[in-house]
Residue, then its C-alpha position, 0 to 999 in steps of 0.5 A: x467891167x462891173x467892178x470899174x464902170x463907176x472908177x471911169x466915171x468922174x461925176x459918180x459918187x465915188x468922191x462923196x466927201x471930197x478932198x484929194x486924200x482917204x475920203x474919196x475913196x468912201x464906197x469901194x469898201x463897201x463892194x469889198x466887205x461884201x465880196x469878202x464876206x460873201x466868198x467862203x460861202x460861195x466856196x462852201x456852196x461850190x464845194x457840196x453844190x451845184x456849181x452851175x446854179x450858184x453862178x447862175x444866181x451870181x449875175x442875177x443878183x450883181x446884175x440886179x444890184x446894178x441896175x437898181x443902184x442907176x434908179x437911187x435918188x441922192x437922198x438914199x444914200x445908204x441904199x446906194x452903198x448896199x447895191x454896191x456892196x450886193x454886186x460885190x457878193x454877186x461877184x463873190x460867186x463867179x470868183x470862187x467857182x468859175x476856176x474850179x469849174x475849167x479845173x474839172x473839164x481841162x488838165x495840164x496844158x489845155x488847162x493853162x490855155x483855157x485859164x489863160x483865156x479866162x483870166x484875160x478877162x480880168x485886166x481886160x474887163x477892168x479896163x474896158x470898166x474905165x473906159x465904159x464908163x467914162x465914154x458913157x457919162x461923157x456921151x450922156x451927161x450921167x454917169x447912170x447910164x453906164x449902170x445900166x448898159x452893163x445888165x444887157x452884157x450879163x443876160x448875156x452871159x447868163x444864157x451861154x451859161x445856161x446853154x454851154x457850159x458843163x457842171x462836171x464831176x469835183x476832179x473829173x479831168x485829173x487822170x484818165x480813166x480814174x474817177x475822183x473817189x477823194x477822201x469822206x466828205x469833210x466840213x469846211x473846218x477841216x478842209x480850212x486846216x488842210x489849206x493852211x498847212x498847205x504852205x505852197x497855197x500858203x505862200x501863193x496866196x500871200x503873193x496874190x495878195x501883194x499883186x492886189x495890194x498894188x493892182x488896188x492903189x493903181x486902179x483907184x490912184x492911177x488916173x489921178x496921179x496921170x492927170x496930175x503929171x500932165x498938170x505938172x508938165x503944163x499940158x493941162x490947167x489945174x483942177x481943184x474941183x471935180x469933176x475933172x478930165x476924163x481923158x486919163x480914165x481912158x488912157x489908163x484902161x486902154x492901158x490896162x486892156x493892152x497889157x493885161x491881154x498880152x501879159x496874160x498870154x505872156x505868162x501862161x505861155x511861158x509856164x507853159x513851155x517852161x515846166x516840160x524842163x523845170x517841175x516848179x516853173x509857175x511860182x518861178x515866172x510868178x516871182x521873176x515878173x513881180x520883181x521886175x514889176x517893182x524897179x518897173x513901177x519906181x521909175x515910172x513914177x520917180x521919172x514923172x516930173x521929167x519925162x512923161x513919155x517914159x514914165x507911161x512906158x514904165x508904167x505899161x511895162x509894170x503892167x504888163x508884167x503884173x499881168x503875166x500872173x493872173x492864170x499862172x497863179x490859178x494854175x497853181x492852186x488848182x494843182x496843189x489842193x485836191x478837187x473837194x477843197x478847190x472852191x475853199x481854197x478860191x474863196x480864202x485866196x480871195x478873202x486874204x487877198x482883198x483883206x490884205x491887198x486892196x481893200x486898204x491900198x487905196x485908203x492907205x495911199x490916200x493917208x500916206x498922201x495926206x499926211x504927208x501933204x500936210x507937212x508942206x505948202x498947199x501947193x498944186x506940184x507939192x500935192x502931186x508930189x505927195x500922192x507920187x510919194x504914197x505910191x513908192x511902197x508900192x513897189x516894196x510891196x510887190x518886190x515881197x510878192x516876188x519873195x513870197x513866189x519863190x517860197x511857193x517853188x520851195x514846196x510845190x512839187x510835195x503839195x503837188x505830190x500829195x493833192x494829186x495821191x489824195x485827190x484822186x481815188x483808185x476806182x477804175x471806169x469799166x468801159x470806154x463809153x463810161x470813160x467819155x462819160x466821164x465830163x458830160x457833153x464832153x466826150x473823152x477827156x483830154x490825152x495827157x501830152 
C-alpha cells in the first residue's frame, strides 16, 4: 500500500515535469534505488542477526519517511525524493526477511499455505494503494493525506510483530527432531558465489525478474492506457492537463486486489496438490501461468480500440495468472538455498529483479511511447495508439519468464537435493520436550504429511 498510495493519487507529484512519456515517471527510481541498495544488507543482516528487531526498524523507518514526506513545502523538493527513497529501504527490510522467517516455523504444505497468505498481500496491498489514495485526494482535496492515514496502519503492524511473531532458529522447521547445524558460518562473498551457482535460484530469479518487468509498466502505465481507451470510445472527454480522472486508479486496484487474492491462492493451491505426483511442480505452474499471461496480455491491449468490455477481461485474466506466482516462487527459493543464505538469496532476488525488472519498464514504456509518438500527427488516437504499442514487449518479456521457469524445473530436484544434505546438520534433539522447543512459543514442529 505504501509503495502505490501516491500512484492513486493524480495531484501528487509523480508527474513533476509533465508530459505523457519518460518525465512522469521522475521519482519512482528514487524509491527503487534506495530499496535496491538497502536489500543486501538487510539480507546480510538477516542472515547473522536478529531478524525480529531488523523488521522491527524497517516500518519505523518507512513509516517515518512517510509521514514526514506529507509535511514537505514544494520549494524542497530533493527532501521529497529522499523520504521517498528512505520508505524504499524501509521496505528493503520486510522484503528480505519476512519469507525467511514463515520459512523457519512452516515446512512443505503448511509453508506453501502460510507463503500463499502472505504474498496475498502484495497484489492486494498495491491495489488497495491505488484506490487509498485516490479515494483520499478525492475526499480531501490533497493528496497529503493519503501519507498519512498509512502510519497508523503500520503502528499496527509493528505491535502484532512486536507481540506475535517468533524469531526462530536459521532452519528450525526443515526436518523434525534435527537441529540445523549447517556449514561454518560463511561471509557474504561466498554465500554470493554458492547462489550463483545455484542455476535453479539462477533461472527462478530471471523469471521473477520478467514478472516485475511488466507488473512495473502496469502498475505505473495501466490507469492511463484505460483512461485513454475510454477517451478513445467517446465515454470520456480528452485531458491534456492534469490532474485527470481518478476513476481508472480505482478500476485498476479493484482489479488488482480481485485477481491477486484468487490468483494467489490459485496457484499455491495448485503447486500444492500437484507436487505430491510431479517433484518439479512449482517452476512448471510458474511457466504455464506466465505464457498463458503473454497471449492474455496482447489481446487485452490489441482489442482496446474495439471492444473495451473484452480488453478488461484480458486484462483480469492476465493478472490473474501473473498473480499465481508470487508464493509459488518464494516457495521455491526457500527449498533450494540452505537456511544460512536465505536472506541473501531474497535480497539479490530482489535487487535483480527490480534492476532488470521495474526500475526501468516504466521509463522504457514511456521512451518507446515517445518515440514513437514523435514520428506521427500530434493527435489524441495517435497518442493512445502510442503507449498501446509500448506496452506490446510486454508480452514478449513475460513469454521469456515463462522460458526461464522451465529452465528452474530442469535443476530443481538436484539443488533441492543438495540444500536440504547441506542445510540440515545431523545433531539429534535428546528429549522430546527439547524437540517442541525447537521453534519458540510454537510448541512441536509441523508433522510431515
Amino acid at each position: 500500500m505504501k509503495t502505490q498510495t501516491l500512484g492513486g493519487t493524480p495531484k501528487s507529484p509523480r508527474p513533476l515535469g509533465g508530459g505523457t512519456g519518460w518525465r512522469r515517471v521522475r521519482p519512482y527510481p528514487v524509491f527503487i534505488s534506495f530499496l535496491l541498495l538497502s536489500a543486501p544488507v538487510f539480507g546480510y543482516l538477516g542472515d547473522r542477526h536478529s531478524r525480529k528487531a531488523t523488521l522491527s526498524f524497517g516500518i519505523l523507518l518507512w513509516s517515518g519517511a512517510g509521514l514526514s514526506s506529507s509535511f514537505i513545502s514544494p520549494r524542497y523538493s530533493w527532501l521529497f525524493f529522499l523520504s521517498r527513497g528512505l520508505v524504499g529501504t524501509g521496505t528493503a527490510s520486510y522484503s528480505t526477511i519476512a519469507p525467511t522467517v514463515l520459512g523457519d516455523l512452516f515446512v512443505r504444505d503448511q509453508r506453501t499455505r502460510v507463503l500463499a497468505i502472505f504474498y496475498i498481500f502484495i497484489p492486494v496491498g498495491s491495489g488497495l494503494g491505488y484506490v487509498l489514495g485516490s479515494a483520499v485526494a478525492e475526499l480531501t482535496g490533497n493528496w497529503r493525506w493519503a501519507l498519512r492515514i498509512m502510519p497508523c496502519l503500520e503502528a499496527v503492524a509493528l505491535i502484532l510483530l512486536i507481540m506475535l511473531v517468533p524469531d526462530p532458529p536459521r532452519g528450525a522447521a526443515e526436518k523434525q527432531g534435527v537441529a540445523t547445524t549447517g556449514d561454518p558460518r560463511s561471509s557474504w562473498c561466498e554465500d554470493v558465489r554458492y547462489l550463483w551457482r545455484n542455476w535453479s535460484f539462477v533461472w527462478s530469479t530471471l523469471g521473477v525478474t520478467a514478472m516485475a518487468f511488466v507488473t512495473g509498466a502496469l502498475g505505473f502505465w495501466a490507469p492511463k492506457f484505460l483512461f485513454e481507451a475510454r477517451v478513445v470510445h467517446g465515454l470520456l472527454l480528452p485531458c491534456f492537463r492534469e490532474p485527470c480522472n481518478s476513476q481508472d486508479s480505482l478500476i485498476f486496484g479493484a482489479l488488482t486486489v480481485v485477481t491477486g487474492i484468487i490468483g494467489v491462492i490459485l496457484g499455491a493451491e495448485t503447486s500444492r496438490r500437484y507436487k505430491k505426483v510431479n517433484p518439479q511442480a512449482e517452476p512448471l505452474i510458474c511457466a504455464a501461468s506466465l505464457l498463458a499471461a503473454a497471449p492474455c496480455l496482447y489481446l487485452a491491449l490489441i482489442l482496446a480500440p474495439t471492444t473495451l468490455l473484452a480488453s478488461y477481461v484480458f486484462l483480469a485474466l492476465g493478472e490473474l495468472l501473473l498473480s499465481c506466482n508470487w508464493a509459488v516462487v518464494a516457495d521455491i527459493l526457500l527449498s533450494v538455498v540452505v537456511p544460512r543464505c536465505r536472506g541473501t538469496a531474497e535480497a539479490l532476488q530482489i535487487t535483480v529483479g527490480h534492476i532488470l525488472g521495474d526500475a526501468g519498464s516504466p521509463y522504457l514504456m514511456g521512451l518507446i511511447s515517445s518515440a514513437l509518438q514523435a514520428g506521427r500527427p500530434d493527435t489524441y488516437l495517435q497518442r493512445f495508439l502510442s503507449l498501446q504499442q509500448s506496452f506490446l514487449c510486454c508480452a514478449f518479456v513475460i513469454a521469456l519468464g515463462g522460458g526461464c521457469f522451465l529452465l528452474t524445473a530442469l535443476y530443481l530436484e538436484r539443488d533441492q537435493a543438495q540444500a536440504q544434505k547441506s542445510g540440515t546438520g545431523t545433531l539429534l534433539l535428546c528429549t522430546h520436550s527439547e524437540n517442541q522447543r525447537l521453534i519458540p512459543g510454537r510448541g512441536a514442529p509441523p508433522k510431515d504429511p
